[in-house]
PLY file of the C-alpha trace (Angstrom):
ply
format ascii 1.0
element vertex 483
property float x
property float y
property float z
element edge 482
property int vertex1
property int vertex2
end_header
84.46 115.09 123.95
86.55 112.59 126.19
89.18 114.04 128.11
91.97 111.67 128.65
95.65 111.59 130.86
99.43 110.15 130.64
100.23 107.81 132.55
103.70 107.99 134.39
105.19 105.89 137.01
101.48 104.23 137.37
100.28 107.76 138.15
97.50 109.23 136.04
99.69 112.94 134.92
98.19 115.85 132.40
101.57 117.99 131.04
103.46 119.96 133.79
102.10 123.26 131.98
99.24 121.87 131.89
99.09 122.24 128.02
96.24 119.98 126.09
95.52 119.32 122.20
92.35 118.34 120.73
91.82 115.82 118.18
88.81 116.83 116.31
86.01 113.83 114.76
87.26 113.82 110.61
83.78 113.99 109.62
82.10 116.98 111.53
84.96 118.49 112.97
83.81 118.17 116.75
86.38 117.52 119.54
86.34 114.00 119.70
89.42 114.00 122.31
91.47 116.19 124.09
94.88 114.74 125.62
97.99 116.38 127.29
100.55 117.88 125.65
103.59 116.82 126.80
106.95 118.54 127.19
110.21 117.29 127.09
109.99 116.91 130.74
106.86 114.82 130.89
108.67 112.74 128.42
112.13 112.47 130.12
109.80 111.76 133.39
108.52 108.56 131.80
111.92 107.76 130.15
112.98 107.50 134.28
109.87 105.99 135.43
110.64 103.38 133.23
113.77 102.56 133.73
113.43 102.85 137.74
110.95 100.20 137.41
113.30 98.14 134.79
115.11 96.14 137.74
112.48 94.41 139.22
110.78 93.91 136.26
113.41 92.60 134.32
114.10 90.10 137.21
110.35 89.05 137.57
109.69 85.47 136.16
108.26 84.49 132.71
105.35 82.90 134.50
104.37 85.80 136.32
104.99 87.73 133.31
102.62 85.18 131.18
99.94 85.68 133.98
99.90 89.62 133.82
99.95 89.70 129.87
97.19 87.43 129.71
95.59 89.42 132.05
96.01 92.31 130.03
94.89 90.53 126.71
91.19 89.90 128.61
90.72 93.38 129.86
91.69 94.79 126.29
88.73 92.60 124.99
86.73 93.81 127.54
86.52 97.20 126.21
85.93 96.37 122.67
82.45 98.46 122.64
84.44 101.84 124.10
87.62 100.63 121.69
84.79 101.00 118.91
83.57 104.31 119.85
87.06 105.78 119.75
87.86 104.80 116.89
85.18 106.24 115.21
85.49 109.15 116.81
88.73 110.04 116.63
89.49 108.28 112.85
86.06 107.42 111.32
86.76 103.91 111.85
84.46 101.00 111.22
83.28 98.63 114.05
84.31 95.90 111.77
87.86 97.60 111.78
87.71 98.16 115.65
86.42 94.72 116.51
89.40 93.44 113.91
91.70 95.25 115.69
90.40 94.33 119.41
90.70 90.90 118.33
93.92 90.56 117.04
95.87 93.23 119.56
94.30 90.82 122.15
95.98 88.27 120.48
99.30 89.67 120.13
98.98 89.57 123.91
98.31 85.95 124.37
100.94 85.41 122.19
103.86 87.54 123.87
102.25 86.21 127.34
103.20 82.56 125.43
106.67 83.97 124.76
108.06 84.46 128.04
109.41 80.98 128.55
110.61 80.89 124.68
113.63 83.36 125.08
115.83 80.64 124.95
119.75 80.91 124.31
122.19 78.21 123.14
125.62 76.54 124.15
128.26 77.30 121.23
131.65 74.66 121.26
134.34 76.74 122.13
137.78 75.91 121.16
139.47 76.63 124.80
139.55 73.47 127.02
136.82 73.27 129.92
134.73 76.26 128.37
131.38 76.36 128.87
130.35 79.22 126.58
126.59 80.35 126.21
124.75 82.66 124.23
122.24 84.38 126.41
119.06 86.61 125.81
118.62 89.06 128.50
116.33 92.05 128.44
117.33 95.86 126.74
116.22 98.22 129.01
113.43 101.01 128.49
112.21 100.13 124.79
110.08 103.45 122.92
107.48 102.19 121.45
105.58 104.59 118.66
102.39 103.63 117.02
100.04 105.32 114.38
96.49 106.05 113.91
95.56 103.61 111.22
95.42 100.06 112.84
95.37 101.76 116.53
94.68 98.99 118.51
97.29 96.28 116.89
99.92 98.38 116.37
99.59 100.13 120.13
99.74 97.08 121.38
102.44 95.49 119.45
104.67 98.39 120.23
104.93 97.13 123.62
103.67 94.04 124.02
106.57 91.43 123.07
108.86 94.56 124.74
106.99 93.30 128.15
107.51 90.00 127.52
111.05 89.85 127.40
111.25 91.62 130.39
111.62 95.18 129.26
109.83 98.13 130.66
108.39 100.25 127.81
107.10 103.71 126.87
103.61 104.12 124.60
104.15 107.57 122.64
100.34 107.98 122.03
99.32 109.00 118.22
98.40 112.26 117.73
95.61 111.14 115.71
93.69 108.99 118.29
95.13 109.61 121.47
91.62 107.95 123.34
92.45 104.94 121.24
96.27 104.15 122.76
95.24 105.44 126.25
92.17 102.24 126.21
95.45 100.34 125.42
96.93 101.55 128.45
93.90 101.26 130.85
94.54 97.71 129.53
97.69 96.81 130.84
96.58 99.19 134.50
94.10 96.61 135.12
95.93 93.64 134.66
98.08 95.38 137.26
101.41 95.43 135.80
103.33 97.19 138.26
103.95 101.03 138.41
106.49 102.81 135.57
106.74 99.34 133.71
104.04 100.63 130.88
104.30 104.30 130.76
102.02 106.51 128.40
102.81 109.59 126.74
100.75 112.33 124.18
101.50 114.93 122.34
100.72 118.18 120.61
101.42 117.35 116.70
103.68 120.42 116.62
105.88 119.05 119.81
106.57 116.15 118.11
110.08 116.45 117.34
111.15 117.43 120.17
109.78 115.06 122.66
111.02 112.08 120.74
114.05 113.55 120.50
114.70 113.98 124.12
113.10 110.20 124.90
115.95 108.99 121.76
118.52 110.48 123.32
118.22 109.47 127.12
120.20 106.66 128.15
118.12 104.76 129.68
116.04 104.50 126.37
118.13 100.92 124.69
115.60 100.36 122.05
112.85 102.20 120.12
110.01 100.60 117.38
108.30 103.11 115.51
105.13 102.13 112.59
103.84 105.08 110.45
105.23 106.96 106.79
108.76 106.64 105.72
109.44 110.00 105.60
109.00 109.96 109.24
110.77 106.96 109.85
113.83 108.14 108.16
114.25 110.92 110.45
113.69 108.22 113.41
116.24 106.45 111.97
118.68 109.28 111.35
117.91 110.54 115.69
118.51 106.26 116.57
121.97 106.51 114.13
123.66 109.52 116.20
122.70 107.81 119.47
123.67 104.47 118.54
120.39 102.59 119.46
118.76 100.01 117.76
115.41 100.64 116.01
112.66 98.20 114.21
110.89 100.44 112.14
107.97 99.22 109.66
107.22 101.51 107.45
105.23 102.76 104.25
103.83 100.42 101.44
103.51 100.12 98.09
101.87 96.19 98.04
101.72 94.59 94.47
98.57 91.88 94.53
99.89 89.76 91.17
97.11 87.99 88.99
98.58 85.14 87.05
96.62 84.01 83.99
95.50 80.94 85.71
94.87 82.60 88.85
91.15 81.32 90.24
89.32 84.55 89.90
87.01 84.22 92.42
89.83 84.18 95.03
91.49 86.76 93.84
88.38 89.28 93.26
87.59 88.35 97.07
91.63 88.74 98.46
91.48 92.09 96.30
88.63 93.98 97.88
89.30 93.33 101.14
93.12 93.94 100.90
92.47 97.31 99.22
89.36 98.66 100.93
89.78 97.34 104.49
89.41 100.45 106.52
89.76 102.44 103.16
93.04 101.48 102.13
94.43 102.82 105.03
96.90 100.08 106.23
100.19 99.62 105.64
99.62 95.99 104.18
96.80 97.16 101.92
96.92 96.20 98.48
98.28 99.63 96.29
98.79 98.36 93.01
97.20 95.49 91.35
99.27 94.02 88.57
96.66 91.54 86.33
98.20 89.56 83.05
96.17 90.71 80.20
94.60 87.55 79.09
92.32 87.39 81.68
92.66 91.08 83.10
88.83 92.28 81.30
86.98 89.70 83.04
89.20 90.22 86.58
88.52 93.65 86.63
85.14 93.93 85.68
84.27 91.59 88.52
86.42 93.50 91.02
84.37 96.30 90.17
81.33 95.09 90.72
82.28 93.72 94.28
83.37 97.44 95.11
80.54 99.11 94.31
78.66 96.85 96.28
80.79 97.78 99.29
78.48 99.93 101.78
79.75 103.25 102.96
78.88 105.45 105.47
79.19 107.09 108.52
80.22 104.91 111.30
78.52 105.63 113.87
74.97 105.50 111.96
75.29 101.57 111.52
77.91 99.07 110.02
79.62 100.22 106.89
83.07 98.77 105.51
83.92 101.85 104.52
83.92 104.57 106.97
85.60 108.07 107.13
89.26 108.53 105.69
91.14 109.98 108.45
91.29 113.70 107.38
91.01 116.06 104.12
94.25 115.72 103.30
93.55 112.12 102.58
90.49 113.08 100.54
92.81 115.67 98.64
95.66 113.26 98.11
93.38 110.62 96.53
91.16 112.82 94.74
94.76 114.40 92.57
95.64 110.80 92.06
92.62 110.36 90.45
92.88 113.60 88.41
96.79 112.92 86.96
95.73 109.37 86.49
92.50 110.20 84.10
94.60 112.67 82.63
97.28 110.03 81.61
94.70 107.85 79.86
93.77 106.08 83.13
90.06 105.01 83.58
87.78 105.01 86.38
86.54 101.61 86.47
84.13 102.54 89.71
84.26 105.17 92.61
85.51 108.74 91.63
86.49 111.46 93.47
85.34 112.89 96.97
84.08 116.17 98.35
84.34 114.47 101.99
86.18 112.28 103.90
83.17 109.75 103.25
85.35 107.79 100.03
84.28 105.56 97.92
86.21 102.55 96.87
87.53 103.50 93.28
89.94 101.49 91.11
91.57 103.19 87.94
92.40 100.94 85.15
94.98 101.13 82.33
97.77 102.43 85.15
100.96 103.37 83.72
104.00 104.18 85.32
103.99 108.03 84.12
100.58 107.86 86.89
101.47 109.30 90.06
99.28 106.75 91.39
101.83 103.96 89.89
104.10 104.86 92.62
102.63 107.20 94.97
101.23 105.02 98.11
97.24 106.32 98.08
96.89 105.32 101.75
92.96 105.67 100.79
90.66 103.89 98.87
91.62 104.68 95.42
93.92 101.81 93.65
95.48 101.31 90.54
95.36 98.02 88.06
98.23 97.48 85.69
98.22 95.11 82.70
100.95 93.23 82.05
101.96 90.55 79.34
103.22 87.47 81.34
104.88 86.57 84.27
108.16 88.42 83.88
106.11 91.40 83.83
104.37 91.11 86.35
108.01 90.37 88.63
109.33 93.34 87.02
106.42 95.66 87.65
106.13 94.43 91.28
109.86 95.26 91.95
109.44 98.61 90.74
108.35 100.09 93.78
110.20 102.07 96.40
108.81 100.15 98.99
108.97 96.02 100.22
106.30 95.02 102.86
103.99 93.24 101.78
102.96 91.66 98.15
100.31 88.71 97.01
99.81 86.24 93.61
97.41 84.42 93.14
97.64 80.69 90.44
96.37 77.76 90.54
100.30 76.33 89.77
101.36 76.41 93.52
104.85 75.74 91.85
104.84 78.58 89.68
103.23 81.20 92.50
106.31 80.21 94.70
108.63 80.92 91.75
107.01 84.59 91.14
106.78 85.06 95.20
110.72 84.41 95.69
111.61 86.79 93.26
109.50 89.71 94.90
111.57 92.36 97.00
109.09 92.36 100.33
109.59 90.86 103.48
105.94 89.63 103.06
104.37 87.58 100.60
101.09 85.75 100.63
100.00 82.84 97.53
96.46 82.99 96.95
96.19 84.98 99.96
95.44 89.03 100.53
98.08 91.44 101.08
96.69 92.48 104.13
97.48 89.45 106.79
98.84 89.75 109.85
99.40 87.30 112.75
101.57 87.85 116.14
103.71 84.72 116.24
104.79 85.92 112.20
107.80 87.83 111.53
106.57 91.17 110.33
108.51 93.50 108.27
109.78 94.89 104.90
112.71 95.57 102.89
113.61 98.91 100.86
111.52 102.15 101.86
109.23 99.25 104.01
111.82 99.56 107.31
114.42 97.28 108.91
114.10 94.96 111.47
110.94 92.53 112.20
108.22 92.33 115.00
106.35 89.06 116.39
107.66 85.89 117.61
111.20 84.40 117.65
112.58 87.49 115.04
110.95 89.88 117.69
112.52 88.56 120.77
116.01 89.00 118.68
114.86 92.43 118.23
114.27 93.27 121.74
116.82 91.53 124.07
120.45 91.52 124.07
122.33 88.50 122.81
125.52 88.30 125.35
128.22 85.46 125.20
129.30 84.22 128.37
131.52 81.77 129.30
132.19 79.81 132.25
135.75 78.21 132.52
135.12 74.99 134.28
138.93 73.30 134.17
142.39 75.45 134.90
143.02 76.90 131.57
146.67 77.08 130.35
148.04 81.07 129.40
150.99 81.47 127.58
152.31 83.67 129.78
0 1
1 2
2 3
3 4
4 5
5 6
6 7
7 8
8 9
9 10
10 11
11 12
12 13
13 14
14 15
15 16
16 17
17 18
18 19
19 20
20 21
21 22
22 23
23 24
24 25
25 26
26 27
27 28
28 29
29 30
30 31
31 32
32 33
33 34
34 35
35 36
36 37
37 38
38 39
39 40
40 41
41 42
42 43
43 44
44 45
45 46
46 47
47 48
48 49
49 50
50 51
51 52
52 53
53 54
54 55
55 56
56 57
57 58
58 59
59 60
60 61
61 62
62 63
63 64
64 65
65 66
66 67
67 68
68 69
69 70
70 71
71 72
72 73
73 74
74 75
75 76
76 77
77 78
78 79
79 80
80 81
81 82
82 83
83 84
84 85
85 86
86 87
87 88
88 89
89 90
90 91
91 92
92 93
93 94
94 95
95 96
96 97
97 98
98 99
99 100
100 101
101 102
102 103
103 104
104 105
105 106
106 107
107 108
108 109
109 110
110 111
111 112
112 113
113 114
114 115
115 116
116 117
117 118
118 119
119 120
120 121
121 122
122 123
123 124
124 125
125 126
126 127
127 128
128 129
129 130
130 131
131 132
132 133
133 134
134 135
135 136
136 137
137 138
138 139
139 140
140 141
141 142
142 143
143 144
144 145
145 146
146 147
147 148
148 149
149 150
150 151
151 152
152 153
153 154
154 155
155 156
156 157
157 158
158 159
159 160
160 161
161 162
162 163
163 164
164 165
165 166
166 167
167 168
168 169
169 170
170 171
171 172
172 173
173 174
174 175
175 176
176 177
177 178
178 179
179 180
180 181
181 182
182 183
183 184
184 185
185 186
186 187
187 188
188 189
189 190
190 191
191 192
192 193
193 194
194 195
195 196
196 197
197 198
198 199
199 200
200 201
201 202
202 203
203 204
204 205
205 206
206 207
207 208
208 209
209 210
210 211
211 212
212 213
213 214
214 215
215 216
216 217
217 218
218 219
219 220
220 221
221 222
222 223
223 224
224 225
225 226
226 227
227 228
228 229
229 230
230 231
231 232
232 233
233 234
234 235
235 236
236 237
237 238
238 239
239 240
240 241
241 242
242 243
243 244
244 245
245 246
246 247
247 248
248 249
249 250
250 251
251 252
252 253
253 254
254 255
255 256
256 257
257 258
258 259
259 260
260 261
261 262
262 263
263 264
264 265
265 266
266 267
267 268
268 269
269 270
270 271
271 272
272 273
273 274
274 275
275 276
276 277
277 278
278 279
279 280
280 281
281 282
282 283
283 284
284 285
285 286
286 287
287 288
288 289
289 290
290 291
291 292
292 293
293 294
294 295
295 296
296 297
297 298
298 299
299 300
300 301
301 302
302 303
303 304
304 305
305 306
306 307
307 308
308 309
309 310
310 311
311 312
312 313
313 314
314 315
315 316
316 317
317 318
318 319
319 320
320 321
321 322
322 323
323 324
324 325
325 326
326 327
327 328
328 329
329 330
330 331
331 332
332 333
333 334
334 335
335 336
336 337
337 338
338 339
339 340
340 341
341 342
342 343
343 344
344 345
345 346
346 347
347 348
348 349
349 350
350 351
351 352
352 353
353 354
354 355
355 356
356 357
357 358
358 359
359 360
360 361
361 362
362 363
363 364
364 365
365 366
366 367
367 368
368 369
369 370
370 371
371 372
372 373
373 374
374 375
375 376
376 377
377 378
378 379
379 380
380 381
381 382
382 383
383 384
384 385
385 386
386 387
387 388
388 389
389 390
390 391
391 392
392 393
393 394
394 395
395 396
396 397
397 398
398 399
399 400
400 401
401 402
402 403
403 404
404 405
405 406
406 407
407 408
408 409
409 410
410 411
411 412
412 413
413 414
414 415
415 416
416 417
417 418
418 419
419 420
420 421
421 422
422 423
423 424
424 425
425 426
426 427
427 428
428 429
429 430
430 431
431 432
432 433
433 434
434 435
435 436
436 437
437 438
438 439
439 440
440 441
441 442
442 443
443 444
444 445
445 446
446 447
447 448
448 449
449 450
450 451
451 452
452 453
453 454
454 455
455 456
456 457
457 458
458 459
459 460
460 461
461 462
462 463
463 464
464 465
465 466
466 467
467 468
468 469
469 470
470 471
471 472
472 473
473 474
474 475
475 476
476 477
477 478
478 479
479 480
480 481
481 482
């Protein structure tokens, strides 16, 4: 069991009751971690920690900013091996998943460390005589950043990271879910010694939730908040932002359509299909949910997707490498495994997998998917998807677009021409030709449309997202009133 802290205003704090939660390992039920439970104090506490520290750091220059970012990026890296035992402890996590994640969270960092001299502005004509007026990007204030269990490493560290960079000072509401995980994130940043209250670290107790992002919404000093997980949760992060008038970037849930054209190169698309629905079990926002195949070449597509997932090995993390590992809970095992059952019972077929007495899943696909299957439109968020036959391209468009969601979506065709034509039609804010649904990259502009979320992270769109754009104007000649 690891016992972990907060960390507010640069000091190491546990809650001022001194409340903790545990986090218990999904497959034997152990205490893998036990973390403070905050209360709305500890939370307003890092809310002003944060912004007492926002001056200075606001006013600190990109270089210097660059230098402790980059620092930041090399100690995260550093602690890849202890970033891999977290995760499987406190998610059943692969290494390959942690290592993933290591690698590409330290990237994020090099590439918000790259962004500090690219928040650039612009000079805009104006129409008054000697007026110099400017469009300026200046930093928010005390950004709330909120990240879940499922790619913990990325998505910690994107919650803050471009924040930093553009001179923000920022707030890290743990996961519930892998609290261990987010505070290595925030050892991180300690040792590239950012300076105190500028990265700020808070846990809590599931059932305090509510409250303590309420209270951090609804301070003042809080000008921004970014929030990853379900959309059911994001909706009522969006409804707390609404009454306090702050802007939010919220990525949410999934639903991603991987289309198969007829003359899609099947070997491609077998290879883009396992990995974008089994990485880490199918439990990433990107992953691929529903696979839409045209029915001339759908028999021979699926029967050698199939094969590939049964060969996938599956285990126990911490016994040796696996590319499946534990699902994150029971309820995960209980979602997929009624899926499964309504499917079957709908005429659906089990092409390989099945269901689960423990959170040790295989990768199962289920054939012949209509969209009377709860599985059609339900988002699995495990390792059970669903293939749908379709007759053509327009099919395949309209079968895509019936989804809830928008983040990500993939086709695969040998006609570049024609992929473009199916990919501009697709309602996501991602989409990938011959390519897997799950890709990710920090300098991208990441985000979805419909149930996905609003507003983007990563490069040039996330800057936009996390500085103020103010016009200013500098009258440089005596200006005539009319009065």
């Amino acid at each position: 069991m690891k016992a972990i802290s907060m960390l507010i205003g640069g000091e190491s704090a546990q809650a001022n009751n001194k409340a903790t939660f545990d986090r218990l390992n999904p497959l034997d039920g152990t205490v893998a971690t036990r973390a403070p439970a905050a209360t709305v104090a500890d939370a307003i506490a890092a809310v002003e920690a944060a912004a007492k520290a926002f001056p200075a750091w606001s006013a600190t220059g990109p270089s210097k900013r660059r230098e402790l970012l980059t620092k930041a990026a090399h100690a995260l890296e550093s602690k890849a091996a202890a970033f891999a035992e977290a995760v499987a402890a406190e998610t059943g996590g692969s290494a390959i998943w942690a290592g993933f994640n290591v690698h590409l969270a330290a990237g994020t960092l090099l590439e918000a460390a790259a962004m500090t001299t690219q928040i650039s502005g612009e000079v805009i004509p104006s129409d008054v005589p000697g007026s110099l007026a400017m469009g300026v990007r200046q930093p928010a204030g005390v950004v709330l950043g909120m990240a879940p269990w499922n790619a913990p490493i990325i998505l910690g560290v994107r919650a803050v990271a471009l924040p930093l960079a553009c001179g923000n000072t920022v707030i890290l509401k743990g996961s519930e879910l892998c609290p261990a995980t987010h505070g290595l994130i925030v050892e991180a940043f300690q040792e590239a010694g950012l300076p105190k209250g500028v990265v700020n670290f808070v846990t809590n107790a599931p059932a305090d939730a509510a409250a303590v992002v309420e209270a951090m919404i609804a301070h003042p000093a809080v000008r921004r908040i970014n929030f990853t997980g379900s959309t059911r949760v994001g909706k009522i992060i969006a409804e707390s932002c609404a009454r306090h008038l702050k802007p939010a970037v919220l990525e949410l849930g999934g639903k991603a359509p991987l289309i198969i054209l007829a003359d899609a190169d099947l070997d491609a698309a077998v290879n883009a299909a396992a990995f974008g629905a089994f990485a880490n079990s199918g439990q990433i926002c990107m992953s691929t949910e529903r696979i839409i195949v045209d029915d001339n070449i759908a028999s021979e597509f699926v029967s050698r997707l199939a094969a590939k997932a049964k060969a996938l090995p599956l285990g126990d993390p911490r016994k040796g490498p696996v590319v499946l590992g534990s699902v994150v809970d029971k309820s995960t095992v209980e979602r997929c495994n009624a899926l499964i059952e309504d499917a079957v019972s709908k005429g659906a077929v089990v092409v390989c997998g099945g269901k689960a007495d423990s959170t040790l899943f295989p990768a199962t696909l289920l054939d012949h998917v209509t969209p009377d299957m709860n599985i059609y439109s339900d988002e699995s968020f495990g390792p059970v998807k669903g293939i749908v036959r379709v007759n053509g391209d327009e099919e395949a468009i309209a079968c895509a677009n019936d989804n809830e969601y928008g983040l990500a979506s993939a086709v695969f065709s040998r006609d570049t021409a024609r992929a473009m034509r199916v990919a501009q039609r697709i309602e996501s804010g991602i989409c990938h030709i011959n390519g897997p649904t799950v890709h990710d990259e920090a300098q991208m502009p990441f985000g979805g449309v419909k149930g996905s979320g609003i507003g983007r992270f990563g490069g040039k769109a996330g800057v936009a997202e996390f500085t103020d754009l103010r016009w200013i104007t500098i009258q440089t000649t005596a200006r005539h009133y009319p009065f």
